[in-house]
Backbone as XML, in Angstrom:
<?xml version="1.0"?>
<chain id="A" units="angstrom">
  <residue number="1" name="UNK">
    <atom name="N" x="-6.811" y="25.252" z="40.056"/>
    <atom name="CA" x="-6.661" y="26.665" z="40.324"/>
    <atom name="C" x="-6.169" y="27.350" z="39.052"/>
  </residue>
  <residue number="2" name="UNK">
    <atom name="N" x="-6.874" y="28.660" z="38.743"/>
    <atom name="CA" x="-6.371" y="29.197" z="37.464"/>
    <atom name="C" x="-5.274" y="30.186" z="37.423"/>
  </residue>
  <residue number="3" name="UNK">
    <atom name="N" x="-4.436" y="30.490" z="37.110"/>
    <atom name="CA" x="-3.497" y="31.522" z="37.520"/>
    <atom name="C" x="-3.291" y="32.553" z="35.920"/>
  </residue>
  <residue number="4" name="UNK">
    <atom name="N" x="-3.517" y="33.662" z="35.722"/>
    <atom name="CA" x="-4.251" y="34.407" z="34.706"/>
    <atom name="C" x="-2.890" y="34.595" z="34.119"/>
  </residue>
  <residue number="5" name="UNK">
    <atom name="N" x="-1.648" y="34.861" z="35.036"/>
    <atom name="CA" x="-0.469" y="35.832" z="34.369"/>
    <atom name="C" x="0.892" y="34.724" z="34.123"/>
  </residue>
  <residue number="6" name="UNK">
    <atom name="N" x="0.716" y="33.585" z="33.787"/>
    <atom name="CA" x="1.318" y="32.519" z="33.905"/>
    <atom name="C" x="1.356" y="31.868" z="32.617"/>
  </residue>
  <residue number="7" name="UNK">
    <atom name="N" x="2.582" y="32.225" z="31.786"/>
    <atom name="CA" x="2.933" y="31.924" z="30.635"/>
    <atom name="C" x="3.315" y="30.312" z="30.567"/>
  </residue>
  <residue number="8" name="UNK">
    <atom name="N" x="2.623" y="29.364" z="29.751"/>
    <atom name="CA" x="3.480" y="28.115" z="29.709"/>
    <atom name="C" x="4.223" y="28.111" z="28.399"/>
  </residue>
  <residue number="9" name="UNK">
    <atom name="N" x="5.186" y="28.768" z="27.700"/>
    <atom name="CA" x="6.066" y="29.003" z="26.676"/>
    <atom name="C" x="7.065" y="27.843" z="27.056"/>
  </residue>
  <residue number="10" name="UNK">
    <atom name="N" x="7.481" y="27.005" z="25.948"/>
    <atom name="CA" x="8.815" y="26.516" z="26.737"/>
    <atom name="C" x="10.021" y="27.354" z="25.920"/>
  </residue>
  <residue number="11" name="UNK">
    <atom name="N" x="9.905" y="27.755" z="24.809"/>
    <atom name="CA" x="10.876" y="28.422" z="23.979"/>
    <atom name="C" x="10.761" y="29.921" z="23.876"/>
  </residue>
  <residue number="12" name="UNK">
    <atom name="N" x="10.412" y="30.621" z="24.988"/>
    <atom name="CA" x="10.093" y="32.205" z="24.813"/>
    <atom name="C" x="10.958" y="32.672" z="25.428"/>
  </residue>
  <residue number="13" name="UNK">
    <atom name="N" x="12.343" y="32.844" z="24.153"/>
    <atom name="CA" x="13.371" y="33.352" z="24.816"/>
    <atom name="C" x="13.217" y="34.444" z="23.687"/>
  </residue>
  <residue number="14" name="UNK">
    <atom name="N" x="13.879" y="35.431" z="24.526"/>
    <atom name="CA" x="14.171" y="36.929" z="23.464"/>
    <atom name="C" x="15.686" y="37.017" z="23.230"/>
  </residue>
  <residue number="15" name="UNK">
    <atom name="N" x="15.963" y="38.370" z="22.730"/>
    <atom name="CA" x="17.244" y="38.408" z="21.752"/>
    <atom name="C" x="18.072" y="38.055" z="23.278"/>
  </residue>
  <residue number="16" name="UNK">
    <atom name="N" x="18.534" y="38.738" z="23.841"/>
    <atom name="CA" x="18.759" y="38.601" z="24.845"/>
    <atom name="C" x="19.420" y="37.058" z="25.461"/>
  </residue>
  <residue number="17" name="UNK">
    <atom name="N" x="19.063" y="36.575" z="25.430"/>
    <atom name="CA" x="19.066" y="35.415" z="25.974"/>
    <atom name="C" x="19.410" y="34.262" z="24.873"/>
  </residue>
  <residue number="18" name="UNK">
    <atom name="N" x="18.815" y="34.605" z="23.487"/>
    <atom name="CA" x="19.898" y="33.952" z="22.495"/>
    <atom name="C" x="21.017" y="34.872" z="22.321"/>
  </residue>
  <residue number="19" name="UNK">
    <atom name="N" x="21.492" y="35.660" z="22.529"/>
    <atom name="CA" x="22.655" y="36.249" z="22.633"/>
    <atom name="C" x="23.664" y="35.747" z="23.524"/>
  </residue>
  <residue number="20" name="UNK">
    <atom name="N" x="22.966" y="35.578" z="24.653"/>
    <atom name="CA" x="23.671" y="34.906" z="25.814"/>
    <atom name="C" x="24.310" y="33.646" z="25.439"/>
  </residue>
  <residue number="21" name="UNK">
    <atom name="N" x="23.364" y="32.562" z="24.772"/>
    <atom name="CA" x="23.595" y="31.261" z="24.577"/>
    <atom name="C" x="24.406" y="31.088" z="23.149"/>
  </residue>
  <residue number="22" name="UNK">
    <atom name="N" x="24.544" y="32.193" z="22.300"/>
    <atom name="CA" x="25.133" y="31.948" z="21.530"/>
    <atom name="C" x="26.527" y="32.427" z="21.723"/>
  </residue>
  <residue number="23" name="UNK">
    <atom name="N" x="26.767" y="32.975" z="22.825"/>
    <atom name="CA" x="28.123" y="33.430" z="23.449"/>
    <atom name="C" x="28.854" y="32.068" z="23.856"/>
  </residue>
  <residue number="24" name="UNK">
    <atom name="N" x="27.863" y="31.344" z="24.724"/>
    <atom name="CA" x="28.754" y="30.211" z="25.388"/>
    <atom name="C" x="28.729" y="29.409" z="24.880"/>
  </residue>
  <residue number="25" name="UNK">
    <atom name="N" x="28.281" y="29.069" z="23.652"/>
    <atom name="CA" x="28.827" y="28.353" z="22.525"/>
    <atom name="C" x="29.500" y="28.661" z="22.002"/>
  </residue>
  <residue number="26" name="UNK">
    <atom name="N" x="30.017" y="29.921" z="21.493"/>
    <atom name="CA" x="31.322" y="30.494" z="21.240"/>
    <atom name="C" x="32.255" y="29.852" z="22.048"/>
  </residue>
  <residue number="27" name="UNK">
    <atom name="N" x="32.585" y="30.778" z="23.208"/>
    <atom name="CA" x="33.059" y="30.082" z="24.333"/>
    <atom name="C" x="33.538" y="28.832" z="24.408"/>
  </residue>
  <residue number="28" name="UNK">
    <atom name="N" x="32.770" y="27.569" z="24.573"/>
    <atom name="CA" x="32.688" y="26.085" z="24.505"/>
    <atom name="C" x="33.658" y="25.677" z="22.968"/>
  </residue>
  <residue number="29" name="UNK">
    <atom name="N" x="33.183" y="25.644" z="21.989"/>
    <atom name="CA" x="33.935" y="25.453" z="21.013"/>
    <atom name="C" x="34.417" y="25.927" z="20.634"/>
  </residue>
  <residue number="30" name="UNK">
    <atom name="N" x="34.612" y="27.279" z="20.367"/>
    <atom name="CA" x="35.785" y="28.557" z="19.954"/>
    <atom name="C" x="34.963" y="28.484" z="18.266"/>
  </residue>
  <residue number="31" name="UNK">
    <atom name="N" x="35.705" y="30.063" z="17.351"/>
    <atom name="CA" x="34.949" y="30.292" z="16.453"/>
    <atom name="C" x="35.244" y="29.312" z="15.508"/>
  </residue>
  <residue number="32" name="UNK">
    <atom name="N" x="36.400" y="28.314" z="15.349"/>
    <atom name="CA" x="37.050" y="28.095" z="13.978"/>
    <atom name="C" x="35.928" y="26.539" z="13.937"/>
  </residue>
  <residue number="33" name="UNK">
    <atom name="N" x="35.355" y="25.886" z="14.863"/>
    <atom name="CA" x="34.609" y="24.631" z="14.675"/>
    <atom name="C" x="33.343" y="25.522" z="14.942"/>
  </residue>
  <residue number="34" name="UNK">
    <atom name="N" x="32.621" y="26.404" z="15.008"/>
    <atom name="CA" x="31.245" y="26.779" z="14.538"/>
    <atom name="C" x="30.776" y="26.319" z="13.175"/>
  </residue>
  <residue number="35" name="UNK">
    <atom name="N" x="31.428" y="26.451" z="12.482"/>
    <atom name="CA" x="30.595" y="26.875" z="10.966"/>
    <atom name="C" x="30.838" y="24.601" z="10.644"/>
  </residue>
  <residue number="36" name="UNK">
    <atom name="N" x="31.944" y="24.239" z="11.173"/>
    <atom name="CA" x="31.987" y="22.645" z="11.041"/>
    <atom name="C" x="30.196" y="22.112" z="11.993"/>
  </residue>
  <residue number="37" name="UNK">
    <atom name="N" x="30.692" y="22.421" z="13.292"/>
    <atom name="CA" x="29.553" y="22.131" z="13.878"/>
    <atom name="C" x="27.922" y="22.189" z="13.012"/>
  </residue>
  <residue number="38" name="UNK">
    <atom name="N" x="28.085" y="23.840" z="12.859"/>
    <atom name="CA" x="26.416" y="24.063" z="12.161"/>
    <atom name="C" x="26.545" y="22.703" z="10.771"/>
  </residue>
  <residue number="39" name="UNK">
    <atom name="N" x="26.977" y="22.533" z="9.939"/>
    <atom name="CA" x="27.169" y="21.851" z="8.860"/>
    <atom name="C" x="26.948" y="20.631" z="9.004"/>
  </residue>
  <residue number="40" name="UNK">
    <atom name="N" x="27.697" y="19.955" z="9.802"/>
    <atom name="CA" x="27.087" y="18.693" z="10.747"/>
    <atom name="C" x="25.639" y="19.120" z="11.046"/>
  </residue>
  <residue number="41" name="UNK">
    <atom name="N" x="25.304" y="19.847" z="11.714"/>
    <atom name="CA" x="24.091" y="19.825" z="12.334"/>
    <atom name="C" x="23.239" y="19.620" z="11.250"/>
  </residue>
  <residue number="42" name="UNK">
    <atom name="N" x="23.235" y="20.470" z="10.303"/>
    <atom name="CA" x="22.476" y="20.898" z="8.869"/>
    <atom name="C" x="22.250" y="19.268" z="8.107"/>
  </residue>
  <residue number="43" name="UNK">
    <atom name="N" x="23.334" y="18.727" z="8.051"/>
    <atom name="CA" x="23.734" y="17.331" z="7.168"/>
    <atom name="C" x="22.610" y="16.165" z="8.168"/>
  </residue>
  <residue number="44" name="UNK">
    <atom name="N" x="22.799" y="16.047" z="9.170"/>
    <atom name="CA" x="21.872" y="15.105" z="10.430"/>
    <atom name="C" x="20.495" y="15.482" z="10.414"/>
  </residue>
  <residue number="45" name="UNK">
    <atom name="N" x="20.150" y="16.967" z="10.088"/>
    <atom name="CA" x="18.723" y="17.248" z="9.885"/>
    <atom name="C" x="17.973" y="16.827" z="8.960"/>
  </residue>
  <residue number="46" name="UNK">
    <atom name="N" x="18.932" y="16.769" z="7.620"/>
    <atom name="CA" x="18.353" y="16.434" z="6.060"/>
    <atom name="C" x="18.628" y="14.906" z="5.990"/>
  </residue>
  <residue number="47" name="UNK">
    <atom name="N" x="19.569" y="14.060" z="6.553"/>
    <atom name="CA" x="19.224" y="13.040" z="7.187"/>
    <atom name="C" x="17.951" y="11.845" z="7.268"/>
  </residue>
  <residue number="48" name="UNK">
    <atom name="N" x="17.903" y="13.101" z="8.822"/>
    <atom name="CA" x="16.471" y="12.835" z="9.298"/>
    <atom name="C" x="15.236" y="12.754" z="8.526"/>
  </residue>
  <residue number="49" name="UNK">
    <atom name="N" x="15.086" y="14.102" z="7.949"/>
    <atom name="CA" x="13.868" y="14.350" z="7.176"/>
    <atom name="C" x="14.006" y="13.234" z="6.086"/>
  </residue>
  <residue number="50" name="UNK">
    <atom name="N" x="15.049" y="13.015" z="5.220"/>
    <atom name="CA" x="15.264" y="12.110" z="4.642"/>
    <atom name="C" x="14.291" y="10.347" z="4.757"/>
  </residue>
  <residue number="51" name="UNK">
    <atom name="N" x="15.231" y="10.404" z="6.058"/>
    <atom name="CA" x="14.437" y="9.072" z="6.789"/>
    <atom name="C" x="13.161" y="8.889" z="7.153"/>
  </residue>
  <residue number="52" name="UNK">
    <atom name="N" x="12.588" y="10.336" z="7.522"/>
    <atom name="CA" x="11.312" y="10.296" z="7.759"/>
    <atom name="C" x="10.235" y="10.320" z="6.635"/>
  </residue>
  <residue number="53" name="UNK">
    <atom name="N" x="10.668" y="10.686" z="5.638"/>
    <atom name="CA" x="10.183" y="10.472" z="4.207"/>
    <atom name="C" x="9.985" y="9.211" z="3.843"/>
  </residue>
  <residue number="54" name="UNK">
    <atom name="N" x="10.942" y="8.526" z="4.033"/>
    <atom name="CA" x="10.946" y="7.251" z="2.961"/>
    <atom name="C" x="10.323" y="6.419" z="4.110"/>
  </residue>
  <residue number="55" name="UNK">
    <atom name="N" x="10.618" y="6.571" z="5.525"/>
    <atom name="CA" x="9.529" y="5.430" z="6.001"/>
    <atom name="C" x="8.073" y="6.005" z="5.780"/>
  </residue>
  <residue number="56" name="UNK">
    <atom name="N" x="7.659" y="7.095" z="5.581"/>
    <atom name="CA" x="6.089" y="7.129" z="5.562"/>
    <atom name="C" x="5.595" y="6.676" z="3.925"/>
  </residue>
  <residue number="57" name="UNK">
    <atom name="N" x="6.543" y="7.097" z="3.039"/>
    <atom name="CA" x="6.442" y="6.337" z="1.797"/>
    <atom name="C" x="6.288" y="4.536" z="2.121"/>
  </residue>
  <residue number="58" name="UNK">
    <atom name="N" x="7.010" y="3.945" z="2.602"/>
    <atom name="CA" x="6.884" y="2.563" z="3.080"/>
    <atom name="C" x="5.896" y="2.050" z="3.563"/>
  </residue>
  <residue number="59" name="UNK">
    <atom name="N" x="5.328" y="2.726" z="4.374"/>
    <atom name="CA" x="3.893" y="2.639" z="5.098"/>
    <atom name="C" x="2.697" y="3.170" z="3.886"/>
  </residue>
  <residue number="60" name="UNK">
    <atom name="N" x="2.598" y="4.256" z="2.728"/>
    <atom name="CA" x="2.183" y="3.871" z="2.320"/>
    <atom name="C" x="2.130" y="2.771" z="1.502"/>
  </residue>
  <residue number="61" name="UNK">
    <atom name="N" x="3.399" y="2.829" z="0.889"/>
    <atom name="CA" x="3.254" y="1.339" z="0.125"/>
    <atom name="C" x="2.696" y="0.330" z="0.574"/>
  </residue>
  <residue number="62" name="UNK">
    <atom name="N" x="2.954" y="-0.145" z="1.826"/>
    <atom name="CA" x="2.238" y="-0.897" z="2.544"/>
    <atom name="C" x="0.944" y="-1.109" z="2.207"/>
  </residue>
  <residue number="63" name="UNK">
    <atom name="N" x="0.415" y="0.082" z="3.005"/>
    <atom name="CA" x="-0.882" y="-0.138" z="2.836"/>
    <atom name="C" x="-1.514" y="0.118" z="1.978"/>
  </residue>
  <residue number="64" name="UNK">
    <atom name="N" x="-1.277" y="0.056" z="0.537"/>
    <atom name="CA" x="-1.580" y="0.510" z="-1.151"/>
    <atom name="C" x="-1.826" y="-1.374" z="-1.022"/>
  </residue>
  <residue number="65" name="UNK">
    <atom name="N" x="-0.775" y="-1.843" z="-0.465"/>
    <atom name="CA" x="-0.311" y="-3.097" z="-1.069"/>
    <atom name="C" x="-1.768" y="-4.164" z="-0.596"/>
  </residue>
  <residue number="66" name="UNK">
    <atom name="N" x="-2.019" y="-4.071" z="0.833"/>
    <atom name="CA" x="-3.218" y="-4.600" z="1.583"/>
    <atom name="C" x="-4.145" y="-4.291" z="1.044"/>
  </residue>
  <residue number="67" name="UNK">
    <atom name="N" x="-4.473" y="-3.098" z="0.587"/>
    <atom name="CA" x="-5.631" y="-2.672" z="-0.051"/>
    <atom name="C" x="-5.701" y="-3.290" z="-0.887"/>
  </residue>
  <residue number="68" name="UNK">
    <atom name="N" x="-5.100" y="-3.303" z="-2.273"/>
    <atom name="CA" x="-5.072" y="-4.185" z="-3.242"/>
    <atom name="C" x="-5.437" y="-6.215" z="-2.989"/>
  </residue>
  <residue number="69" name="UNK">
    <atom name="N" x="-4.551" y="-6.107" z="-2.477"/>
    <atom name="CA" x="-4.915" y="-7.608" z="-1.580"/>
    <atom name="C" x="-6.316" y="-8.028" z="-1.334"/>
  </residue>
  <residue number="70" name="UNK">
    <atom name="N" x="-7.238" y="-7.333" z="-0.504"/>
    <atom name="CA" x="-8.294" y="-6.870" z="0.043"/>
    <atom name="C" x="-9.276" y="-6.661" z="-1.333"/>
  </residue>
  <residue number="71" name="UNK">
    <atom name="N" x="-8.977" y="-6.550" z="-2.403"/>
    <atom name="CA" x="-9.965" y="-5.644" z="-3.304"/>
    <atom name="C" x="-10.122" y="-7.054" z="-3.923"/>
  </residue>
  <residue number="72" name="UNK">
    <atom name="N" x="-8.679" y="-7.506" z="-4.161"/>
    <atom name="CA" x="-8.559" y="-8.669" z="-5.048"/>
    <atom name="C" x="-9.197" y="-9.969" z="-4.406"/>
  </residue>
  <residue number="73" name="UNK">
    <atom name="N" x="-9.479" y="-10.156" z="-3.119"/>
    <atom name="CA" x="-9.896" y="-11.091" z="-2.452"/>
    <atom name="C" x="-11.409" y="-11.001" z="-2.811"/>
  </residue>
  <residue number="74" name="UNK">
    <atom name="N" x="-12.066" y="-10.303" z="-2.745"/>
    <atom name="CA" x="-13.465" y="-9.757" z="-2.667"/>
    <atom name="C" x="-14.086" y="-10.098" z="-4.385"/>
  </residue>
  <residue number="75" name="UNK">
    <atom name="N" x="-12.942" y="-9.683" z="-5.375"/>
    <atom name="CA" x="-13.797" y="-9.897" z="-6.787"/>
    <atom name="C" x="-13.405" y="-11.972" z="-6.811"/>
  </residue>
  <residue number="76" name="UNK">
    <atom name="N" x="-12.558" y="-12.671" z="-6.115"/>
    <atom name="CA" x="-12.370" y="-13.611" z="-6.201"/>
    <atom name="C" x="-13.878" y="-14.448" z="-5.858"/>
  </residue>
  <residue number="77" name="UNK">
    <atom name="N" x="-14.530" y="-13.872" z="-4.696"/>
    <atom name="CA" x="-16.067" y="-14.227" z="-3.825"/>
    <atom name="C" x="-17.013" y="-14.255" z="-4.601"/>
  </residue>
</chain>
């Protein structure tokens, strides 16, 4: 069944509503651990990306490495 006026957004929030959520995070931690919190957050992101870098570097190496393997097997024939 098609339904025409039926948004599937999962993140279509307006000011509004990040206003809201950035209140009760206020709230929840109070102002003086915000700017600690974001910083942490910031440090775990670059992290990440970090990590996600060097394993796809790994994987290529990898497979630079097979290839070579593979090339070298073939002029051996």
């Amino acid at each position: 069944m098609y339904y025409p006026n039926v948004n599937y957004a999962m993140f279509n929030l307006g000011t509004g509503e990040l206003l809201l959520i950035f209140l009760v995070i206020l709230l929840l931690f109070g102002a003086k651990r915000l700017p600690e919190l974001a910083r942490g957050l910031g440090k775990g992101i670059n992290e990440f990306k970090d990590a996600v870098e060097t394993g796809k570097q790994e994987i290529m190496d990898a497979k630079d490495g097979v290839d070579l393997e593979g090339d070298s097997k073939k002029e051996k024939e």
